[in-house]
Structures are given as C-alpha cells and as structure tokens.
C-alpha positions as CSV (number, residue, x, y, z in Angstrom):
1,X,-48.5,-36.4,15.5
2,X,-46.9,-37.3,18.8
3,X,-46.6,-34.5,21.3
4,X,-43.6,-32.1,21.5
5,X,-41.9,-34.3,18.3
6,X,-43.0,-30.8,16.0
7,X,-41.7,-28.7,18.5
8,X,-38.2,-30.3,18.7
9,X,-37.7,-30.6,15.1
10,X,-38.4,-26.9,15.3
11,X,-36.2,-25.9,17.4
12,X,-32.9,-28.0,15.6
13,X,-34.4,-26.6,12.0
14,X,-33.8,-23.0,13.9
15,X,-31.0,-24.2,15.3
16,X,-29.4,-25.3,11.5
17,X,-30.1,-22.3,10.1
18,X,-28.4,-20.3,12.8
19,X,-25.2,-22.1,12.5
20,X,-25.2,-21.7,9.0
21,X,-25.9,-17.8,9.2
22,X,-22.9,-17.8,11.9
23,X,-20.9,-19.3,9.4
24,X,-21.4,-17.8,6.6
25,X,-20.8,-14.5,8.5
26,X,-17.3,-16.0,9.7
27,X,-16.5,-17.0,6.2
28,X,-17.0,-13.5,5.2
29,X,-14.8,-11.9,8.2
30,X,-12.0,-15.0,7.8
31,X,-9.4,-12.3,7.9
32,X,-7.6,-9.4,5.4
33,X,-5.2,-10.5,2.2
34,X,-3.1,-8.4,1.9
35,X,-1.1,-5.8,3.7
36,X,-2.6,-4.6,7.0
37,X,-3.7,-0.9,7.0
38,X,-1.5,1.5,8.1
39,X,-0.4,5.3,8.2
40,X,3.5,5.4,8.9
41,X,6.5,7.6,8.6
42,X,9.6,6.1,8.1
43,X,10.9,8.3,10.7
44,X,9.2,6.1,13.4
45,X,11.3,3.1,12.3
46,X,15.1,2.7,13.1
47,X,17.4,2.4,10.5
48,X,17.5,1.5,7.1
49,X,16.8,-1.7,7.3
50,X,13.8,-1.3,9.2
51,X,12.7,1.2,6.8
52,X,13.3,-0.9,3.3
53,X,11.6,-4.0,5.4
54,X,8.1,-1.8,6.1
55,X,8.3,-0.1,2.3
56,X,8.5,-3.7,0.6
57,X,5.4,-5.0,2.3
58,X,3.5,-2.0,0.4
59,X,4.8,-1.7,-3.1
60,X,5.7,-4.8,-5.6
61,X,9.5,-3.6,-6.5
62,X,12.5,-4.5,-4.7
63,X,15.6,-1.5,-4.9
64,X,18.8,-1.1,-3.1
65,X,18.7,2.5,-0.9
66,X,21.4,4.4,0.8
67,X,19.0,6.8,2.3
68,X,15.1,6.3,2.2
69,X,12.1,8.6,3.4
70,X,8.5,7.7,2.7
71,X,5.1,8.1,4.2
72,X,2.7,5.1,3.4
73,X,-1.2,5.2,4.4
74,X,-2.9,2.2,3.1
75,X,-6.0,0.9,3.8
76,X,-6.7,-2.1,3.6
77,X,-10.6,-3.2,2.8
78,X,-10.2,-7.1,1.7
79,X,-12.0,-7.7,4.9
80,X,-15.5,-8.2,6.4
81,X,-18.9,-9.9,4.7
82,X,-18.3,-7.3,1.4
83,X,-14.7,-6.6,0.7
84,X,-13.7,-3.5,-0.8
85,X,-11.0,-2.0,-2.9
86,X,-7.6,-1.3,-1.1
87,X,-6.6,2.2,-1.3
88,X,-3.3,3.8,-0.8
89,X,-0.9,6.8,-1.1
90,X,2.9,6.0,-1.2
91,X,4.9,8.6,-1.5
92,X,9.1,8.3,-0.9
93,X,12.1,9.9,-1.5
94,X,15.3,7.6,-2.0
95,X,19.1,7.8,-2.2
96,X,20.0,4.9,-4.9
97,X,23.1,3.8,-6.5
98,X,23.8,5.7,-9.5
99,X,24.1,2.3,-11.5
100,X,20.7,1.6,-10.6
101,X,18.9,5.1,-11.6
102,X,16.9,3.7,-14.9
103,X,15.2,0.7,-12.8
104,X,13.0,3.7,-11.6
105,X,12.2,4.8,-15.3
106,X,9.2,3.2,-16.6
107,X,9.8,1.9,-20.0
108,X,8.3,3.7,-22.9
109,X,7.2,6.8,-20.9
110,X,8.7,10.1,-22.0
111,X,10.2,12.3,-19.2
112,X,8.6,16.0,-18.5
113,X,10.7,18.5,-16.9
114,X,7.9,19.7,-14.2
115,X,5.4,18.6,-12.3
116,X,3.3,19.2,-9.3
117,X,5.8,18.2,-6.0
118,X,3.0,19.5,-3.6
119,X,2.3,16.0,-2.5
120,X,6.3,15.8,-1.0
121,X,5.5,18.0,1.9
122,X,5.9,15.9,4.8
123,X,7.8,13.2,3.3
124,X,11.0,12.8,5.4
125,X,13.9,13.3,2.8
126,X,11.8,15.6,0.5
127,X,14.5,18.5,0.8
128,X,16.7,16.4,-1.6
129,X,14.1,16.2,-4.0
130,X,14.2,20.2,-4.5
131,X,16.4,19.2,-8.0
132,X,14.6,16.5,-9.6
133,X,14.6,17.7,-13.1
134,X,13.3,14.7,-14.5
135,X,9.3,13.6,-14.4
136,X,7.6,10.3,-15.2
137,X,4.0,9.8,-15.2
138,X,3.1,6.2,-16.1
139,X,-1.1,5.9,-15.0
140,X,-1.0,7.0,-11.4
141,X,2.1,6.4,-10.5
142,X,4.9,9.8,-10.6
143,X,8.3,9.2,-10.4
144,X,11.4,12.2,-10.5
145,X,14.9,10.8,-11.3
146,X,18.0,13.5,-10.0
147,X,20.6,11.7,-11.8
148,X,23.8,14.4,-10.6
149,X,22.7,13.2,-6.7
150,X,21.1,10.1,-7.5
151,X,18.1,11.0,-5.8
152,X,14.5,9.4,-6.6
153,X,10.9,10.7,-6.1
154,X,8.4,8.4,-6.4
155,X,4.4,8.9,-5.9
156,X,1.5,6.1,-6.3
157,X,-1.7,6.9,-5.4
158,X,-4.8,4.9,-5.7
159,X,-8.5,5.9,-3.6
C-alpha cells in the first residue's frame, strides 16, 4: 500500500457520502406545493378584488361576489424531509347574484333547516348570515343558501 493513498480515498469516500446526505436533505426541503400557509381576514385586504384574488388561491371554485367576508387559516405541510397533510378552516360569508344561488348547492344533498352557525363568529359579513334558512352538509364542507338576500355561508374544515 503506498503511504497516505488509503487515507485520501478516505477522506473523498466521506466526502461522497456527505454530499449525497446534503442532497438528499435539499431534495426533501425543495420547497411547499401548494398554497403558502396563512391566517387572514379579508378585512386586512382592500377591496373586493383583492379579497376574491386571496379566497381563490385557497378553495378550488370560482364565484362572482358583490360582497365577501372570510377568514382562511391554512397550513400548509407539503414541505420539509416528511411532508404532511395540509390542514385548513375556510369559513366565508358572500353576497352573490341571485342567478347564481344553486352553484353553491351541492348536487344530491338534501337541505336541513338548522345547523350549528357557532363557527361564523368572527367572520366579517357574518351578521348577514343571521337568516340562512337553508343547510347543506356534503362530507365536511357546510354551506347556508339565504335565497330572499342572496346571501351564502359556507364552511370547510379539514385538520
């Protein structure tokens, strides 16, 4: 064996396993899919526009609003070496076009005339809520329909 020859090939087989330890750890943390997490009222955001902008980078349908009010924590765990499962609580109250009322409905679920409203405290908007006579529970998503003020509740929770 010729002197200091073990030593070096050593030190470049510690070397290799090192950077491939480094990136497999980068690999892991390459960055979150998905929405970044968040905890926001829409009263912190100007204007409609801003407002129906934020909501549709949270939840998969697209509506027209005339008035919206929500509060959206998300967390968002795609991240790091062991990704998680996202969790989230929307919660909103709307002002829609009349015409556009039954796009809220989910199809083949039977509306209720009460449920629990305790999760609309501290939604802005939730005072117009107060005569939502109409309930629809479709898995865990909740969703009131006020058809005389075209008003819309709507609740998905997942944690």
């Amino acid at each position: 064996m010729i002197p200091g020859i073990g030593c070096h090939r050593g030190g470049a087989g510690r070397r290799s396993r090192f950077l491939w330890l480094l990136l497999l750890v980068c690999a892991g943390c390459s960055g979150l899919k998905g929405p970044a997490t968040t905890d926001t009222s829409s009263d912190t955001l100007p204007g409609l526009e801003k407002r129906v902008e934020f909501l549709e980078r949270y939840v998969e349908f697209r509506r027209t609003y005339t008035d919206l009010g929500f509060q959206i924590k998300y967390q968002n765990n795609s991240g790091g070496l062991v990704p998680g499962p996202t969790e989230w609580d929307i919660r909103l109250v709307a002002v829609v076009p009349a015409a556009e009322l039954a796009e809220w409905i989910p199809p083949e679920v039977t509306a209720e005339s009460a449920a629990d409203v305790s999760w609309l405290s501290g939604v802005p908007g939730a005072e117009r809520a107060k005569e939502i006579e109409e309930w629809y529970v479709n898995g865990g998503r909740l969703v009131g329909v006020d058809r005389k003020h075209s008003v819309v509740a709507f609740h998905d929770e997942r944690n």
